[in-house]
C-alpha positions, 0 to 999 in steps of 0.5 A: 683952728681959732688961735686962741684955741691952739693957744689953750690947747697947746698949754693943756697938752703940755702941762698934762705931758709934765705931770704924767712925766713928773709921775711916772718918774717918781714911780721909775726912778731908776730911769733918772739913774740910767739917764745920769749914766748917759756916755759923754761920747752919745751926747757929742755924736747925738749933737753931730747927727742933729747938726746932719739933721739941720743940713737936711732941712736946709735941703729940704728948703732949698728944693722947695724953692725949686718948686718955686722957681727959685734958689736961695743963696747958702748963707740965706738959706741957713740963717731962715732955716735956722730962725723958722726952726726956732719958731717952730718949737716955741710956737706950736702949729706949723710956726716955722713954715709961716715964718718961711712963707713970708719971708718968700714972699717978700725976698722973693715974690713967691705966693705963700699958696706956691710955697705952700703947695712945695711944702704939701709936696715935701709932707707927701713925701715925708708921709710915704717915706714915714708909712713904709718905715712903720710898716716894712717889716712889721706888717705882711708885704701885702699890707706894706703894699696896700698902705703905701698905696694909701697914703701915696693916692691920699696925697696926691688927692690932697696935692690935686685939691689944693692945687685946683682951689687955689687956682694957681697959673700955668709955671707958676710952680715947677713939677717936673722929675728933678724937682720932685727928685730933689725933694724925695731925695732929700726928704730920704735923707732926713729920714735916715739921719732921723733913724741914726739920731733915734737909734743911737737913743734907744741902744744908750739906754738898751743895747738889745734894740735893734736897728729894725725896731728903731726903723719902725720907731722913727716911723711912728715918731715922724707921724707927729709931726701932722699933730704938732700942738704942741712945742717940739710935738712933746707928748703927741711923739711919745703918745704915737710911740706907746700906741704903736708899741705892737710894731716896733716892740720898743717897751714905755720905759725905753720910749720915755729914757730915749725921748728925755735925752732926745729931748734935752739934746735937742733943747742944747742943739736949739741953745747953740742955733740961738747963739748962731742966730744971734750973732749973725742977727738973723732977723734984721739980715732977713729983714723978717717982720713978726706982725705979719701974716702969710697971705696969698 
């Protein structure tokens, strides 16, 4: 897509997202009261559980350097973590990975196409993991059966094509069993801590949701992020959830409460990783050139 197209499209879909939000307040105010009565004690464990969520990105980055044939020192590991997600938000369209990909590339001579490839295998990954939360339990076991096996054979295809176009050499990525395990496994975790984080909205702002719905909720929510045009996916996540409301039975006005204080959770967590940014000065250490561009 153009990217200046993006650009337009991304800014659209924001502003749309601020005014449906801005008018379905003022004709549910009593939302505004719930969310003022949000426990300080939420707020703080929703900010530990993102802090868990951070350390799966880092894993989740690490076992992609695997793929790779490399591994990234801790340190390093947190700081390109911490700046490519902070890309990521403010600029829409996968932001983030791009950062990364560079920054591979001239840290560690890995091809963006290698990297690439590591991170179509973690969204394989992710996409499977993500299917069968949406579906276990709230469709027949057969159907589960049917779209795991969907979704699994539909990335691997994808896995297959890239692979083949981009006519990578022999060794030039590692997928073996321990590879892929890492990245399954921390792919796993991610979900988990994801479902913590979402669960822990939902029951501030209704205490009768169950862990169950919370399951097939965070499995909606995670499809957003094959569609992120927008910052943090705001608007795309919350129009998955309402049109999958049939599976996990979450009503709009909890879908709209949990979200503003994910949201503004979020935005703190992101305020607190700047700092951290900042202070290590993340972009002179890593030595990360904005101008350029992934290229193979």
């Amino acid at each position: 897509m153009n990217k200046r197209l993006r650009l337009v499209i991304s800014v659209v879909l924001t502003l749309l997202t601020v005014a449906v939000f801005a008018y379905y307040l003022d004709h549910h105010s009593y939302l505004l009261t719930k969310l003022r009565h949000t426990r300080p004690l939420v707020v703080v464990w929703l900010l530990f559980l993102y802090v868990l969520w951070f350390s799966a990105l880092a894993l989740i980055l690490q076992a992609s350097a695997r793929v790779c044939g490399k591994r990234l020192p801790t340190g390093e590991n947190f700081l390109l973590n911490a700046y490519s997600s902070l890309v990521n938000f403010f600029i829409p369209g996968q932001g983030g990975p791009a950062v990364r990909a560079v920054y591979l590339k001239q840290k560690y001579k890995i091809r963006v196409r290698s990297y690439i490839f590591a991170t179509l295998i973690y969204y394989a990954c992710y996409a499977l993991v993500s299917g069968l939360m949406l579906l276990t339990g709230s469709r027949p076991w057969w159907q589960t059966l049917l779209a795991t096996i969907a979704i699994g054979g539909l990335s691997c295809l994808v896995l297959f094509i890239y692979h083949s176009r981009s006519k990578m050499k022999e060794g030039e990525v590692a997928i073996n069993w321990s590879t892929l395990s890492y990245v399954g496994l921390a792919t796993v975790l991610q979900a988990i801590i994801q479902v913590a984080i979402y669960f822990s909205e939902l029951h501030s702002v209704n205490s009768h949701i169950s862990l169950h719905q919370a399951i097939t909720y965070t499995g909606a929510a995670n499809f957003a992020l094959f569609v992120a045009l927008t910052p943090g996916a705001i608007g795309i996540r919350e129009s998955f959830l309402i049109f999958s409301e049939k599976l996990h039975h979450i009503t709009s006005a909890n879908i709209v409460a949990a979200n503003v204080i994910d949201r503004a959770i979020f935005i703190v967590f992101l305020g607190g990783l700047f700092l951290l940014v900042l202070g290590f000065h993340a972009k002179e250490k890593l030595h990360i050139k904005p101008t350029e561009s992934p290229g193979s």
